[in-house]
C-alpha positions in Angstrom: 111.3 -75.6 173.6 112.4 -73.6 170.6 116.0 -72.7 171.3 118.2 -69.6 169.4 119.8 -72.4 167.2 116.4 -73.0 166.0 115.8 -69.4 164.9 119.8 -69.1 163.2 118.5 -72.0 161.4 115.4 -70.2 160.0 117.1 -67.0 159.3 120.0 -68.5 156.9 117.2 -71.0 155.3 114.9 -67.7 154.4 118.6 -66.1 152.9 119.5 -69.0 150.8 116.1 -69.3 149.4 116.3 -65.7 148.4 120.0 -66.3 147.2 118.2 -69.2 144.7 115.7 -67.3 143.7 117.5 -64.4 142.3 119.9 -66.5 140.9 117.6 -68.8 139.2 115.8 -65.4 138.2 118.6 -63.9 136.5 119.5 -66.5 134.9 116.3 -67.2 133.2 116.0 -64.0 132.2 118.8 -62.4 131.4 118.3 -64.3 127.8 115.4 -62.2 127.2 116.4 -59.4 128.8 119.2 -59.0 126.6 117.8 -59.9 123.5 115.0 -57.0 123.7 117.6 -54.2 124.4 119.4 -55.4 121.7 116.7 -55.5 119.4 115.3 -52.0 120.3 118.9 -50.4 119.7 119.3 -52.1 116.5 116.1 -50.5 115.4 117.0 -47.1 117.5 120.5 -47.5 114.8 118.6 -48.0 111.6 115.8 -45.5 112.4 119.0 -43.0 113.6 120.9 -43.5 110.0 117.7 -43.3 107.9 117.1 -40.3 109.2 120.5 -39.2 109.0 120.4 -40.3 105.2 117.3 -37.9 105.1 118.9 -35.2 106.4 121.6 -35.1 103.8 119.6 -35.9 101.1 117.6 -32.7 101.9 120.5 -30.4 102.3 121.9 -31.2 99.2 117.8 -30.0 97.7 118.5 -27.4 99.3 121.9 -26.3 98.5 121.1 -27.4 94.6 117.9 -24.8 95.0 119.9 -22.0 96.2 122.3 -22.4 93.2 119.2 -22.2 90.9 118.0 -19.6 92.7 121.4 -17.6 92.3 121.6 -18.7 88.7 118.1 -17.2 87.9 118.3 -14.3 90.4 118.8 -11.1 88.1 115.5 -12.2 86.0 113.5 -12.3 88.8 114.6 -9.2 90.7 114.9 -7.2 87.1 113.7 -3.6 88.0 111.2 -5.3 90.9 113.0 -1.9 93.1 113.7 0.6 90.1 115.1 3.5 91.8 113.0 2.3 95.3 115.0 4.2 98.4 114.7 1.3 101.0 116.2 2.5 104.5 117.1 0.0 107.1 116.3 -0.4 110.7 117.7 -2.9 112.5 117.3 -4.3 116.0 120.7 -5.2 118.2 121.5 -8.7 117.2 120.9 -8.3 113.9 123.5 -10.9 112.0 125.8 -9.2 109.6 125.9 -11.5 106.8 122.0 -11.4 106.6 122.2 -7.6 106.5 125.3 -7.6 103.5 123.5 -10.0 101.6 120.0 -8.3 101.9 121.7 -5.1 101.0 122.9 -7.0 97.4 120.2 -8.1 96.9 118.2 -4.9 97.0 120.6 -3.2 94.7 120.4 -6.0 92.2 116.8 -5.3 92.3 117.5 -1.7 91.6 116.9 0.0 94.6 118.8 1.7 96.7 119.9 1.9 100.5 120.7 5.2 101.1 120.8 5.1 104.8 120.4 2.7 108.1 119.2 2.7 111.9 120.9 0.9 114.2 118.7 0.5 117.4 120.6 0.4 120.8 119.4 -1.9 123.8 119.1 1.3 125.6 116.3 2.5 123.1 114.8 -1.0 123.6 115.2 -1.3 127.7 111.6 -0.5 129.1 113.5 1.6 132.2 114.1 3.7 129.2 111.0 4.0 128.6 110.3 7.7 130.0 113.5 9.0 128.8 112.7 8.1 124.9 109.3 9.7 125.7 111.0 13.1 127.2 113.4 12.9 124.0 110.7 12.0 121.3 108.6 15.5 122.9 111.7 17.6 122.7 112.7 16.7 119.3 109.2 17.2 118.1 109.5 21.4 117.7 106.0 21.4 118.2 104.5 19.4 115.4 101.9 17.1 116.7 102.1 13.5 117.5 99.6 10.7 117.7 99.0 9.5 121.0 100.5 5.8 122.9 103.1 5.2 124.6 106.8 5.8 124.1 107.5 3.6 120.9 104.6 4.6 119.4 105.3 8.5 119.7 109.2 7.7 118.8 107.8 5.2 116.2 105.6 8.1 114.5 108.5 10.9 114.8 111.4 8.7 113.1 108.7 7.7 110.4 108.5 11.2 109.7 112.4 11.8 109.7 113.0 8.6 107.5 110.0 8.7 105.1 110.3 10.7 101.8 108.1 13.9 101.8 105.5 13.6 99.0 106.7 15.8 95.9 103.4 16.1 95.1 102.2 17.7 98.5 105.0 20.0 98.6 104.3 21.3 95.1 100.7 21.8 95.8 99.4 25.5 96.0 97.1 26.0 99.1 94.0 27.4 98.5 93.1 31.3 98.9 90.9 30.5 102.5 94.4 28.6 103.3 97.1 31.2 102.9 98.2 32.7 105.4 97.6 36.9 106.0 100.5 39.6 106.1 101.7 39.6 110.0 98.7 37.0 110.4 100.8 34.7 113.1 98.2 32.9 114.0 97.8 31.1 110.4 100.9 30.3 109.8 101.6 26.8 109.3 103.1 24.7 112.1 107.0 24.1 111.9 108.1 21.3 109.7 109.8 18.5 111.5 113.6 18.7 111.1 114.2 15.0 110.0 118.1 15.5 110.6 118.2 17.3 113.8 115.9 13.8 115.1 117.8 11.4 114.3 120.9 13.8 115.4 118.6 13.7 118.9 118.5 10.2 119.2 122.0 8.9 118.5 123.3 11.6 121.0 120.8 10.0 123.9 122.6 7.0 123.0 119.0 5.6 121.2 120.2 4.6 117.9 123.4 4.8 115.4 122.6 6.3 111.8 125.1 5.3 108.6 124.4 6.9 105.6 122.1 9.2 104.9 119.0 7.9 106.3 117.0 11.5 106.8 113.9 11.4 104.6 115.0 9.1 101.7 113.3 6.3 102.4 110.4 4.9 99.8 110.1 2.3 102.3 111.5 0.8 105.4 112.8 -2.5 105.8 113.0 -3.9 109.6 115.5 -6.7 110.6 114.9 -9.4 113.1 117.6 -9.9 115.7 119.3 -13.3 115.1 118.0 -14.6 118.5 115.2 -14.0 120.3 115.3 -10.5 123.0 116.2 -12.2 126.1 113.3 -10.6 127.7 111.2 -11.6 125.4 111.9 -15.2 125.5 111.7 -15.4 129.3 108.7 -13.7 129.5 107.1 -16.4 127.4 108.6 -19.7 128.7 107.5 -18.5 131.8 104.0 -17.1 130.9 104.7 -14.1 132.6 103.5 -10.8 131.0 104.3 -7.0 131.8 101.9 -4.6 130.8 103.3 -2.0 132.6 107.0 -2.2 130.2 107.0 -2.7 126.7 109.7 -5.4 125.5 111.7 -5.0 123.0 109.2 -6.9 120.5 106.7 -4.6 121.5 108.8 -1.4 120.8 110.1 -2.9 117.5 106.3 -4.0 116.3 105.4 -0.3 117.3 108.1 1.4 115.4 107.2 -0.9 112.2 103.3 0.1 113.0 104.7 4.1 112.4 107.0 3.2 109.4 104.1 1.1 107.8 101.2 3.7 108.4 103.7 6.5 107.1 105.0 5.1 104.2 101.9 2.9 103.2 104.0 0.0 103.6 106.7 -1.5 105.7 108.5 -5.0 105.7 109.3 -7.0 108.9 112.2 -9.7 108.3 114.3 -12.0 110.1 115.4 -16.2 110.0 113.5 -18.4 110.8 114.7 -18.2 114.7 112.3 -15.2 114.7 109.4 -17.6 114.8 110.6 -19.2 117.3 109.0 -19.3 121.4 109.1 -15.0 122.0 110.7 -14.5 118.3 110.2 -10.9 116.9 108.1 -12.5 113.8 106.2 -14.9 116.2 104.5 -12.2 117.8 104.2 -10.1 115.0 101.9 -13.2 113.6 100.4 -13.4 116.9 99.1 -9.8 117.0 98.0 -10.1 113.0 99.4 -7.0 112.1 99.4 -5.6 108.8 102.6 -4.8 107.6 104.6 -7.7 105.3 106.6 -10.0 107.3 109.3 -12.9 106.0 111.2 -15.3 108.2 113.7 -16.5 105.7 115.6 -13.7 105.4 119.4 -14.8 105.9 119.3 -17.6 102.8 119.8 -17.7 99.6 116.2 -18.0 98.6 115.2 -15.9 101.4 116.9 -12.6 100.5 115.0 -12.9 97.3 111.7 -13.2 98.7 112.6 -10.7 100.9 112.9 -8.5 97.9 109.9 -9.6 96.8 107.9 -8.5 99.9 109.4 -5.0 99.2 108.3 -5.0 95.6 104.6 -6.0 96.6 104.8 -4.0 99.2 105.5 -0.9 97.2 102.5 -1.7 94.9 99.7 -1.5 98.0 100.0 -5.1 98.8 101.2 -6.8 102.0 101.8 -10.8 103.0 103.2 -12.9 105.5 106.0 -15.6 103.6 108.5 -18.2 104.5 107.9 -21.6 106.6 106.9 -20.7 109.8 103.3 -20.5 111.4 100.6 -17.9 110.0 102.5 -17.4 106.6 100.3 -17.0 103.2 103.2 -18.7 101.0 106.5 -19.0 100.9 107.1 -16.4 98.5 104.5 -13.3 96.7 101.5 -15.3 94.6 100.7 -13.1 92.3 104.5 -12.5 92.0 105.4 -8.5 91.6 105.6 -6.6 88.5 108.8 -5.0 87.6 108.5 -1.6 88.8 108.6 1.1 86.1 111.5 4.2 86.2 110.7 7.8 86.6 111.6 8.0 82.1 109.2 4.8 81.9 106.6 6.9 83.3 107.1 10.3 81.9 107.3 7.8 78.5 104.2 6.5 79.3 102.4 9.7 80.1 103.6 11.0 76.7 102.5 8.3 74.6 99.3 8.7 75.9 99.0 12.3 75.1 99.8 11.7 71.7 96.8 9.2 71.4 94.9 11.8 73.1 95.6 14.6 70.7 95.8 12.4 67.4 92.4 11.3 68.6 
């Protein structure tokens, strides 16, 4: 008969066999074991200090670039923005060094910044949506808008107020059917916008700061990525969520560049390079392949200079997408820009060729 003592018996013999089993296991291969760790985080070392190595080999490219770049910078900016007006708008978040150095760089080029916008996350909040479209109507003094949504009817209103008026159209006689009758109301033309009293609107609805003298002395308009992506923005796309009911701020910034761009012929999007990144300004710019010039160096050295670039070509008809990230052309203008010729340069020009004309 099989008594407890019997099954005590089995119990420790099944525990001691287990005992020697893991510690004959253990022992035989902890050798092993250990050996392969080791081995992989040797390798995980050398593979970490090669790249490391890398890393500073290609900052110091870069760094020795930038100092060529700065050495060289007044030939190849010479006249590129002779007498350009460029205004600047810029989106909250903007970083401040970008902007000062963009700004030099400009002015080295010859142009000028007479002016800047300062966008407000109010102006950019889609809640606000209806109030920038009652604002954008009143401000308008009847002069007709193109139809969209909010930042589209704002976009094409502040083009108006920032864009220089065409000398040319304002000197230009209108024809005899065109001229409006003694106490004929009915054909007299329809109010001129008042560039100053609009942007005089929109900073006092808390939509926008001005510095300068922005109001209609811009040649072209130069937009400037926030540093990091709009929060809403960003979200939106890690989460694959989309609105179509609010814009977000990329979508009111890209509308307001559309307006600059079809008003000026010409408009130039930049940022650094964390504008390409997941729901960056520049990324969906690229996205939507619109057609105004976009750069996402902006911030750097050799950046700022393309930067200026873009506004040079841009200012000839042309338009690009440069820098590193994803859908550029190049990283910088190929055909580079010709030096843009001064208002004396011109009237020299036009002279000369008279004098061919007549001695002809």
């Amino acid at each position: 008969m099989i008594d407890f003592r019997y099954h005590l018996v089995s119990i420790v013999a099944i525990f001691l066999a287990l005992t020697v089993g893991i510690v004959l296991g253990t022992t035989m291969l902890q050798d092993p074991l250990l050996n392969t760790l080791q081995s992989e985080t040797s390798d995980l070392r050398e593979q970490s200090e090669e790249l490391r190595a890398q890393k500073d080999i290609a900052d110091q490219i870069n760094a020795g670039d930038d100092q060529l770049i700065g050495a060289f910078a007044d030939e190849m900016l010479a006249d590129q923005l002779n007498e350009a007006r460029v205004v600047i708008v810029e989106t909250p978040g903007v970083d401040d060094e970008m902007r000062a150095g963009l700004t030099a760089r400009i002015e080295q080029a010859g142009g000028t910044v007479p002016g800047r916008l300062s966008l407000t996350d109010r102006f950019l909040d889609p809640e606000q949506s209806a109030f920038v479209t009652e604002l954008t109507d009143q401000l308008a003094e009847g002069v007709e808008l193109p139809r969209g949504n909010a930042y589209e009817r704002a976009g094409a209103e502040l083009a108006q107020a920032l864009i220089a008026a065409d000398p040319e159209a304002e000197d230009a006689e209108p024809a005899d059917d065109e001229r409006p009758g003694d106490g004929d109301e009915e054909s007299e033309r329809e109010p001129a916008l008042d560039p100053e009293a609009v942007l005089a609107g929109f900073a006092e609805g808390g939509l926008l700061t001005q510095q300068g003298e922005p109001a209609q002395r811009a040649d072209i308009v130069l937009v400037l990525a926030p540093a990091e992506p709009f929060a809403a923005a960003a979200d939106g796309q890690a989460q694959g969520q989309e609105d179509d009911t609010a814009a977000t701020g990329n979508a009111a910034v890209l509308a307001l560049t559309r307006a600059f761009d079809a008003e000026a012929g010409g408009a130039v999007l930049a940022g650094g390079t964390s504008a390409v990144d997941a729901g960056g300004l520049l990324a969906q710019a690229r996205a939507e392949e619109v057609g105004f010039t976009t750069v996402d160096t902006a911030g750097s050295t050799s950046g700022d200079v393309v930067t200026v670039l873009a506004l040079a070509i841009t200012l000839q008809g042309r338009s690009g997408h440069y820098g590193i990230g994803e859908g550029v052309d190049n990283y910088l203008p190929d055909p580079l820009p010709q030096p843009r010729p001064n208002d004396s340069q011109e009237s020299g020009r036009d002279s000369g060729a008279d004098t061919d004309a007549d001695s002809e």
